[in-house]
ROLO-822056 format. One line per 5 residues: number of its first residue (from 1); their letters; for each residue x, y, z of C-alpha. Coordinates in steps of 0.5 Angstrom, whole numbers. Layout:
N
NUM	a	X Y Z; ...
REM end
This chain:
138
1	xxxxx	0 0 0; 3 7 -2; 2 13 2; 4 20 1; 7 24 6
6	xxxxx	8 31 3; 13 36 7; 18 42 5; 23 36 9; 24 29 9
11	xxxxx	29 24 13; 29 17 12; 33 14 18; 34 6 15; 38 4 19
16	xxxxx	42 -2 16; 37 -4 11; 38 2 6; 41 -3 0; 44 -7 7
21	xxxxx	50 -11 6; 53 -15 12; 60 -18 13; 62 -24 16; 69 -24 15
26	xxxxx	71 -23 8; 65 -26 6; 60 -20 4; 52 -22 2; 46 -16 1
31	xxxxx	41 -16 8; 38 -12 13; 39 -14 20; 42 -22 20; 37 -26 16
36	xxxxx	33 -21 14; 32 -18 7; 35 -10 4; 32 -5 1; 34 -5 -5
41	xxxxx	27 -2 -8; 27 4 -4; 35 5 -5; 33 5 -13; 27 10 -12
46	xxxxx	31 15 -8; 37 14 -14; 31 15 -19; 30 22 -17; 36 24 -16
51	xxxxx	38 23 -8; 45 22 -7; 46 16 -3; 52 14 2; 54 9 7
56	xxxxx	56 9 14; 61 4 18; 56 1 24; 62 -1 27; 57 -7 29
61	xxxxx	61 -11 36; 63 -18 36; 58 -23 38; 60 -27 44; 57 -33 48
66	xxxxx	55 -30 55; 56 -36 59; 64 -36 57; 65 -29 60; 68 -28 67
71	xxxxx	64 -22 70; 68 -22 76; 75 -19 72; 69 -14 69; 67 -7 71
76	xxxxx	59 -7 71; 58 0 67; 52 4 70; 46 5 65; 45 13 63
81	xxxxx	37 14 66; 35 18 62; 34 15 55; 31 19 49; 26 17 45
86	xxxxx	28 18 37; 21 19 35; 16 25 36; 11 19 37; 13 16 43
91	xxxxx	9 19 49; 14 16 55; 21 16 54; 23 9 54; 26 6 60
96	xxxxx	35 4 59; 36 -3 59; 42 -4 57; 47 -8 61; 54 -6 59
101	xxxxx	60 -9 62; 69 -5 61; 74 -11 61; 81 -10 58; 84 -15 53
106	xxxxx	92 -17 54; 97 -16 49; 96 -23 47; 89 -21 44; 92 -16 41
111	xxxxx	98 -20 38; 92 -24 35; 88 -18 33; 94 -15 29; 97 -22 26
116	xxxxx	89 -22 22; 88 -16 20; 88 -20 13; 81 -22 15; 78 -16 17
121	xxxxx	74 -13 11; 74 -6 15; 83 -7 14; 83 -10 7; 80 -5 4
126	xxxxx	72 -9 2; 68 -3 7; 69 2 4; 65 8 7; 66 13 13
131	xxxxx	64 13 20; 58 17 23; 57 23 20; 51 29 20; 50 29 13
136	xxx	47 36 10; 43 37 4; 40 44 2
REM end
């Protein structure tokens, strides 16, 4: 169902599935979140009209298996209490549940990070984008 939303301005927030491509090692594939498919008609209708288009780097964490983490060599990260809505719908804004932990790596880890820089996509040169930016168009 099309709809028409007229304004001197318009904003689409994405996020990852504006023709969204993951990398998973040097292994790369078109998709939104994990298992979920782009946008790939939108991408072309906003190109149709003219609207340049870029990417940004999320710079998305690794993954891990919780229960193969020791807590107890970790700091406990205090949540920020005022979280903020991102839409002007939002009655309440919501409440912060994320739970962060600060850890140091050894230098070991870093001799293993640095020894496989070849597999990352980010260091070889297969992303190309720049990190966050605000973006302005007159």
């Amino acid at each position: 169902m099309a709809e028409e939303i007229k304004g001197t301005c318009v904003i689409l927030a994405m996020g990852t599935f504006l023709n969204g491509i993951a990398h998973i090692g040097l292994t790369s594939f078109p998709c939104g979140r994990l298992g979920e498919p782009p946008s790939l008609v939108l991408s072309e209708s906003i190109k149709g009209f003219g609207i340049e288009s870029g990417r940004l780097k999320t710079g998305t964490s690794p993954r891990i298996n919780g229960s193969t983490v020791e807590y107890e060599k970790n700091v406990y990260a205090k949540r920020r209490r005022n979280a903020m809505a991102v839409s002007f719908s939002t009655e309440q804004n919501p409440e912060n549940k994320a739970v962060c932990w600060i850890t140091k790596s050894t230098p070991e880890t870093h001799k293993i990070i640095l020894s496989n820089l070849d597999r990352s996509p980010l260091y070889t040169g297969k992303i190309k984008s720049i990190g966050a930016t605000i973006l302005s168009v007159y």
